[in-house]
N, C-alpha and C positions, 0 to 999 in steps of 0.2 A: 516371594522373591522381590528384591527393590534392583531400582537400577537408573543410574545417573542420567536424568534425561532432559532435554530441552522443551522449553514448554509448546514448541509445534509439536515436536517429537511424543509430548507427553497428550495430547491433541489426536494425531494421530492415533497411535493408539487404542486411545478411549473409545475411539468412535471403530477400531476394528473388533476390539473386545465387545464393544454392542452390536456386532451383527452385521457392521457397515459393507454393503452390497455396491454401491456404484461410487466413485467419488471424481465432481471435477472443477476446475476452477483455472484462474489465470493468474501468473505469479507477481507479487507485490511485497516488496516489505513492509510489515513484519510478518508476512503469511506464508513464505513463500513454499518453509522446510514441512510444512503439515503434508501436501501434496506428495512431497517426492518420500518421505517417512513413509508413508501408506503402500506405495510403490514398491520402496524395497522392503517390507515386510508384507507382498504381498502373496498370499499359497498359491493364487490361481482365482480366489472365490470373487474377487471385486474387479469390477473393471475402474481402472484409473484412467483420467487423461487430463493434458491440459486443455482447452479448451479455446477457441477462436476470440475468444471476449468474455466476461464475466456475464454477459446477457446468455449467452449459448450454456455457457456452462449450468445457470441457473434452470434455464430449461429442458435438457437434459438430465439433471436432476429432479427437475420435475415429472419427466414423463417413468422413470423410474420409480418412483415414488406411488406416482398413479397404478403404478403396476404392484404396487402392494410391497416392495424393496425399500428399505432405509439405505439412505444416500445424503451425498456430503457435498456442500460445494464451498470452497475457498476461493477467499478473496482478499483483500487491504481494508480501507474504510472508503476511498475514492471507489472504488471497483462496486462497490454497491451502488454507485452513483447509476453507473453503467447498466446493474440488472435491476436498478428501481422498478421499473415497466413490470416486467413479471413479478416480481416480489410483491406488488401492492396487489394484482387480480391474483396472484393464487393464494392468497389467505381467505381470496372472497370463493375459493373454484372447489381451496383444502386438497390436502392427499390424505393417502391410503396408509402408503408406508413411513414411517417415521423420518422425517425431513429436518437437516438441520443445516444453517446457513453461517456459516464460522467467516465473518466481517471483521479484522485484526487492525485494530485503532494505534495510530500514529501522534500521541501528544507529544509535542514537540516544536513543531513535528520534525522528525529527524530525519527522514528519506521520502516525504509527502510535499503536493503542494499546499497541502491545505491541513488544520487540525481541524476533523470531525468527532461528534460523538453518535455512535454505533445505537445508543439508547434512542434516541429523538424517530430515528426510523423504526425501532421498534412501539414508539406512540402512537409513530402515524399512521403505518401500516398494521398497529394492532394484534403486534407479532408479539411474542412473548421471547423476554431474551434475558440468557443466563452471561452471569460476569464473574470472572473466575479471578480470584485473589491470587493464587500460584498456581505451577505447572501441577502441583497434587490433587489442587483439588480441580482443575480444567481436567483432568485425565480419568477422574471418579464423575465429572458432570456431565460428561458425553451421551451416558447411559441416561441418565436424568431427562437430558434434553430428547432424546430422542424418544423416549419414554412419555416425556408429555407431551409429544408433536403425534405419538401413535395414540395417546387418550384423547386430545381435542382434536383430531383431524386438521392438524393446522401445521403449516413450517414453523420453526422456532429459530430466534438467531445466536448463534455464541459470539462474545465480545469479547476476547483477551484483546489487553493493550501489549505494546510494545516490549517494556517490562515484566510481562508476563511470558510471553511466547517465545524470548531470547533468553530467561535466567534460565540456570541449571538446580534440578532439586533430586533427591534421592526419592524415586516417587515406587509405593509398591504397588507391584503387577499384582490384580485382579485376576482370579480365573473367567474365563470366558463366557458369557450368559448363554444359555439356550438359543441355538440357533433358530428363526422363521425359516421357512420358507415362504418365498411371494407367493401372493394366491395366483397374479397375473395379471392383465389389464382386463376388465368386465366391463361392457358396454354401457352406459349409464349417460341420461341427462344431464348428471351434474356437473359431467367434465366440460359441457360446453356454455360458459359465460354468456347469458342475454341481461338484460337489464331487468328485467321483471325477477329472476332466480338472484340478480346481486342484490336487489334490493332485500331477497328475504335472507341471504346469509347475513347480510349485515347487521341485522335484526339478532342473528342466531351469533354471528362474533360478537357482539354485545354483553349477550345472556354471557357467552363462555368466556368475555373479559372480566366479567365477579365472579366468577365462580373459580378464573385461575387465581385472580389476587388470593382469593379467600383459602384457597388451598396451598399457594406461594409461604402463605401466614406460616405455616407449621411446617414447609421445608426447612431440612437438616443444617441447609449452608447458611438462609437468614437465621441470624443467630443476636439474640439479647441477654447482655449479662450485664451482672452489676445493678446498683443502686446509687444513688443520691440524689442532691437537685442537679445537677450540672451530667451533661448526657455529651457522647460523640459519636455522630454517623457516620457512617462509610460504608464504601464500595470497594471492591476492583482492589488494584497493589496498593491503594492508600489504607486500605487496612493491612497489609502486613506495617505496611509504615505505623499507626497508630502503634497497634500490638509492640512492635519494636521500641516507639518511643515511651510506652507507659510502663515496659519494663527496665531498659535499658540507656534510653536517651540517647543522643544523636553522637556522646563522643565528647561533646564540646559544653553539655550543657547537661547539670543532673536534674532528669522530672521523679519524682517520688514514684518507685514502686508498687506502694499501696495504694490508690485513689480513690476518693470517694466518687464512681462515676459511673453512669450507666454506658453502656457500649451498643451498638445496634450495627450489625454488618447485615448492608443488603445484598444479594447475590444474585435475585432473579427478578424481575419483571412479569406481568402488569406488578404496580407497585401493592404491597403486600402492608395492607391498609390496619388489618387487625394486628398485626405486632406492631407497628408504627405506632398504632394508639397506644400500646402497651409501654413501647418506651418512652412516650411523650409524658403519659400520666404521671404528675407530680415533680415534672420537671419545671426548673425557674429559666435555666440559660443552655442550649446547644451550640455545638462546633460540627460543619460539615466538613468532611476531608472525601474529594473524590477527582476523578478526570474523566472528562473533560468540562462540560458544563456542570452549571449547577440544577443539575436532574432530580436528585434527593433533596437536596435545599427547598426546591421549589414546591415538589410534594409534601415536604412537611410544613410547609407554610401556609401550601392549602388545605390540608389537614388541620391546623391549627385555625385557621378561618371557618371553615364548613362546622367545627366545633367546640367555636369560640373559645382556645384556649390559648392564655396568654403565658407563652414562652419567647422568648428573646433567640429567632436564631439567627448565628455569627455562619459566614461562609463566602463565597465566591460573589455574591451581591453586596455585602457589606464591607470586601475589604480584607477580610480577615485571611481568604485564603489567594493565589493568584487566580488572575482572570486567562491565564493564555500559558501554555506550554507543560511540562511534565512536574507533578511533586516529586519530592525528592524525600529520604528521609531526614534530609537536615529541615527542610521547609514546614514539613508535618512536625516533626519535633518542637522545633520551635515556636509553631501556632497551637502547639497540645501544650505546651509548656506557661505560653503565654494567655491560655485560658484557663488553664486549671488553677494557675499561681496568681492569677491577675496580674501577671507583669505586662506592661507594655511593650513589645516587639523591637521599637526604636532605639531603647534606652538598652538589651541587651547582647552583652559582649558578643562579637562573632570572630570565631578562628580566621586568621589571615592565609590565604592561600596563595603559593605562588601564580604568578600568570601564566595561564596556559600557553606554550606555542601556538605563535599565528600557522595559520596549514587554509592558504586559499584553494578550494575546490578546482582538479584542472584535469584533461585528458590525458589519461596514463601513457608514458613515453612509448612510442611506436604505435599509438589507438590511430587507425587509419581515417577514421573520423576528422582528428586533426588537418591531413593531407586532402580532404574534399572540402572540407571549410575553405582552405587555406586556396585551393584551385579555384572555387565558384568569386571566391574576392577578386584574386588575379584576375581571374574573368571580366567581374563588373567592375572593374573599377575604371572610376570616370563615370558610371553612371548612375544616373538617382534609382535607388535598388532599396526594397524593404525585405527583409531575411525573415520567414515565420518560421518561429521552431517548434519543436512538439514535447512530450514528455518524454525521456529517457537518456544514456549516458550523454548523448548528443547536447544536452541543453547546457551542460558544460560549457560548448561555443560560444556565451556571451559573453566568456570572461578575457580579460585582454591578455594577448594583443590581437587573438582571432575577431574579439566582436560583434560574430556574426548569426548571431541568435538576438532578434528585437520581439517578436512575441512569444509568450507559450501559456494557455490556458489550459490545455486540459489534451487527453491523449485523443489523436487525430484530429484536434484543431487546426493545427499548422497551415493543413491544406484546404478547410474553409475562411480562415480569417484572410490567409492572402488574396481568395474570391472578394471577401468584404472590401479589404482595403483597394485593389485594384481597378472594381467600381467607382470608387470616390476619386481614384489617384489613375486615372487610367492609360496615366505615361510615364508611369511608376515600373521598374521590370522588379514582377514578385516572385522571389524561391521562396520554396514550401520544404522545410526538413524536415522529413519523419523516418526512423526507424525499420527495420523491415519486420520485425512482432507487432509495433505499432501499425507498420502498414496493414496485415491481416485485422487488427484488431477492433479499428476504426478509422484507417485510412482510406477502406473502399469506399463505400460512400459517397464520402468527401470528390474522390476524383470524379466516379458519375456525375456529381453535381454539378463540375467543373464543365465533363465534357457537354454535358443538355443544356446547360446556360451558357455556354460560348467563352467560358472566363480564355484571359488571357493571362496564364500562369506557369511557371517551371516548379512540377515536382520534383526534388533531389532526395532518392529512398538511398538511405545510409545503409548499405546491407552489409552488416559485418558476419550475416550466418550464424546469428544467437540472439536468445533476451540477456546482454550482457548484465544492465542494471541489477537486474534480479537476481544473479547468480547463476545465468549463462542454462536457463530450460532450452529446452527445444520449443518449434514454435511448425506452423505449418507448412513455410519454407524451409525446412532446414530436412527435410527426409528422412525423421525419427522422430514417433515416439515418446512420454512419460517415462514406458517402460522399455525404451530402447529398441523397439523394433522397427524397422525400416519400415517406411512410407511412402506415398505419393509423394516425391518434392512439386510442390505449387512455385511454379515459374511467377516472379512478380513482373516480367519482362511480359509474359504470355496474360495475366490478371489486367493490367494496362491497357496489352491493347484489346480484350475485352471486355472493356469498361469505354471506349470508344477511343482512345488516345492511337492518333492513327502511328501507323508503325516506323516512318522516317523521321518521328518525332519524338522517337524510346530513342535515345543512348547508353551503351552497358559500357565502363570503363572501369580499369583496377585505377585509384585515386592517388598511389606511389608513383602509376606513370603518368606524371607532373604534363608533358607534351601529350601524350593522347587525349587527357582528360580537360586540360584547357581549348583544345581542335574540337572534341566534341561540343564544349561548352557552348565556345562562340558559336557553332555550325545550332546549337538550341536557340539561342540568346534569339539569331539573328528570326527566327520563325516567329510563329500568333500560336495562339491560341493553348487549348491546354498541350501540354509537352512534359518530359519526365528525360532525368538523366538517373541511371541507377550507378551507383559507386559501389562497386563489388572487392570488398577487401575483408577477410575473415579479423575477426575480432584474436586481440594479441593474445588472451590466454586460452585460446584454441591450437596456437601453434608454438612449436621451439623455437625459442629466439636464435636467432643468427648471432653469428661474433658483433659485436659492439661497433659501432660508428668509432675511427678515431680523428682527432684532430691536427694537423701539422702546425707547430708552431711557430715555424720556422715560413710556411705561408700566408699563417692568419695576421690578417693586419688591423686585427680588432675593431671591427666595424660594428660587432652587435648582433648585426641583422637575424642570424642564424636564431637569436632570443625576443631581437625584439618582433619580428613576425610569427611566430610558430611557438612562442611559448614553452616550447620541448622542458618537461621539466629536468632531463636525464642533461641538457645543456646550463654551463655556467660562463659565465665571464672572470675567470683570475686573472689579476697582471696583466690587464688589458689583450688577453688573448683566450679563446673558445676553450671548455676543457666540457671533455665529457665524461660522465660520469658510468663505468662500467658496466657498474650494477643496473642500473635504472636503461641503458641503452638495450635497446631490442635489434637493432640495425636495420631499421624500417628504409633507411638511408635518405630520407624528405629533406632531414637538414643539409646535403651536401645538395641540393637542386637551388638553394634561394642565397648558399656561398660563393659570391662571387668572385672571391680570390681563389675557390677551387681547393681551400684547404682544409674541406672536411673530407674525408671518403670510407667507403667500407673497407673492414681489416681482412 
């Protein structure tokens, strides 16, 4: 049976069709649809969840696995950042059950802060990690993966990128392997890490890093075909890109159908050293095509050193391919074109495209987000104030005319860098924005640190009651569930103040009421020490919009203000008077607080 599916969706899957017993993770794009696929395809047999952080989930995973269960955890490429900690000691600790760690790389990057590659943690940490070309074949290598994670006692990682986990392919359903059962957790030495035990597993990941390569050699997905002197590597969606441009060309440009050319598509990790040699042999000149670094380029170049043989390879070090962001198939065409033909890149024709519409990034019209930015200003203003922001919809506030996002590094920053700076600046009044999934995620922390070291800081948790960025999961405040079932709701009001933030220094206010939430403000402002306001307003596509904000035009005396403070993108200026725009209005009603002729108001 085949069936139209997304490459999480086709992710998913795979890993239930092999057996998959626990799966958890924290949502991220491009990862997010793996988790909740599992979810609702699930009989009963897996427990699902999202998990407090990518670190929790990892471990969790872990102790499942110990238990003799194959289990799944997801995540982005940053979110590994997060469960690096466990990831590097349990390769050295191994499981039982077959482990697999599905890390979904962002070149581009398109909804990241950062472009990683997914591969590089697999060197470091010595993991073995599969890269899935399409959703067909990620949904056949689930089984694979977890299949060599249960032969060498080790986690394994999968890498789809962006392009992978979001196209749609006709992928067929597999019947269902042989179900395990867990043996169960066995008391055993091994589970517990000393130094003397790391030192002899590492000894023993070693041995089973030749032995994977050497076996990688003759897996089904590393694939070599063709002949001649002139060879092209790849990995990952840049081989369906290849395969596309050597039969069909990008559209704009004909590459020859027939080529004299060897092909080599890598797909799994440690690198797979005996076919490498096989397609290097008797070549003059290569072309790498991969994303994101040059991971393959570099192995073949050490390859061709350790065995002195002299090929010419073209790639991400020399130019030939980019250094930073997504191939495309015009890009790969083009460089398959301009190495096979020996044309120079410069010299050839490229199709003119129109310009894209500009479309600057902004908080969606009625995001209460907007209306607590837009209060903590009013607040401070007039005074010297640094704004930390954090990761999620919220980092949006640095765009004008709110401007009120100056840093963001990384998730749950917010609330240590404003410790950092406050120190150096310490007549400086610092807000800290972070999210309320953020806040669970790695906001706690951060406030203990706050309160044991005396910082003097205002938390502001943006609690819209979702992970909206991601596609609106539940989170541990919200009082549900992956799978929908009710919960403990975790008060973040109640986390606060036990985390030491004394309690006349929590304010809970809904951020549309403009007066309460500037009273509290100042009533924070004017205290020491650490302190927290929480903005409690539900995220807009949790609720039915209201009738639309209108505008009277007959009292607007075209002042602006209503756009130039708040941004509202559902607000325009025609004919020097306010016009709102139906569609786009939610009737949050923010804009009719900062009109001062009083000519906005709800219909």
């Amino acid at each position: 049976m085949k069936k139209l599916l997304m490459g999480n969706e086709a992710i998913a899957l795979g890993a239930i069709r092999a057996g998959l017993r626990l799966a958890a993770g924290y949502p991220g794009t491009p990862s997010s649809e793996i988790l909740e696929t599992v979810a609702k395809n699930n009989d009963g047999r897996i427990h699902a969840e999202w998990s407090a952080n990518e670190k929790s989930a990892m471990e969790v995973a872990a102790g499942a696995a110990y238990a003799g269960a194959r289990a799944m955890v997801t995540m982005k490429q940053v979110g590994l950042n997060v469960a690096s900690d466990p990831l590097m000691s349990l390769n050295y600790v191994g499981v039982k059950g077959g482990m697999v760690v599905v890390a979904a790389d962002d070149p581009g990057p398109i909804s990241s802060q950062t472009e990683q590659d997914t591969r590089h943690y697999g060197k470091f940490a010595k993991i073995a990690v599969f890269d899935p070309s399409t959703p067909e074949e990620a949904y056949a290598m689930m089984a694979d993966a977890f299949d060599l994670s249960e032969k060498y006692g080790r986690p394994v990682i999968m890498r789809p990128t962006t392009r992978v986990c979001h196209s749609r392919a006709s992928v067929e359903l597999l019947p269902e392997l042989p179900a395990k059962e867990p043996e169960g957790f066995i008391k055993d030495s091994r589970w517990v890490i000393f130094p003397r035990l790391a030192y002899a597993n590492h000894l023993e990941i070693e041995k089973k890093q030749k032995s994977m390569s050497e076996e990688l050699s003759l897996y089904k997905n590393n694939i070599l075909t063709g002949s001649g002197k002139k060879g092209i590597a790849c990995g990952g969606v840049s081989y369906s890109y290849v395969q596309e441009a050597l039969t069909v060309g990008d559209g704009f440009h004909t590459v020859p159908q027939e080529t004299d050319c060897k092909l080599l598509k890598i797909s799994a990790y440690p690198f797979p050293e005996k076919l490498a040699l096989e397609f290097l042999n008797g070549l003059e000149e290569i072309l790498v095509a991969e994303e994101l670094d040059p991971v393959i380029e570099r192995e073949l170049i050490t390859l061709c050193g350790k065995h002195g043989l002299n090929v010419k390879i073209n790639g991400k070090l020399t130019g030939h391919m980019p250094n930073a962001g997504e191939n495309t198939p015009e890009t790969v065409s083009r460089a398959v074109r301009s190495f096979l033909d020996g044309i120079n890149e410069e010299t050839q024709e490229t199709a003119e495209f129109p310009p894209l519409p500009a479309r600057a990034p902004v908080l969606c019209a009625g995001c209460p987000h907007r209306a607590s930015f837009f209060a903590v200003k009013e607040a401070a203003k007039g005074k010297k104030a640094v704004f930390s922001g954090d990761i999620g919809c919220y980092t949006l506030g640095n765009a004008q005319p709110l401007d009120m996002v100056d840093t963001c590094l990384c998730m749950g920053a917010g609330i240590t860098v404003a410790q950092g700076i406050n120190r150096i600046e310490p007549d400086t009044l610092n807000f800290a924005f972070i999210g309320d999934s953020t806040f669970f995620h790695t906001g706690i922390p951060g406030v203990i640190n706050a309160v044991y070291n005396g910082s003097d800081i205002i938390v502001a948790v943006l609690d819209n009651s979702t992970t909206a960025m991601t596609g609106n999961q539940p989170h541990p405040g919200t009082g549900v569930t992956l799978s929908g079932k009710p919960a403990p709701k975790i008060s973040i009001y109640d986390m606060l103040a036990a985390c030491g933030v004394e309690k006349d220094s929590i304010k809970s206010v809904n951020p549309f009421d403009q007066k309460a939430a500037k009273e509290a403000l100042n009533d924070i402002i004017g205290k020491k020490g650490a302190r927290a306001v929480i903005f409690e307003a539900p995220c807009i596509t949790l609720l039915k919009s209201k009738s639309a904000c209108r505008a009277n035009e007959e009292k607007c005396v075209g002042c602006g203000m209503c756009v130039k403070k708040l941004g509202c993108p559902a607000i325009t200026i025609e004919n020097k008077k306010a016009t709102i725009n139906n569609t786009l209005c939610t009737g949050c009603g923010l804009c009719g607080t900062v009109c001062a002729a009083k000519a906005i108001h709800n219909a």
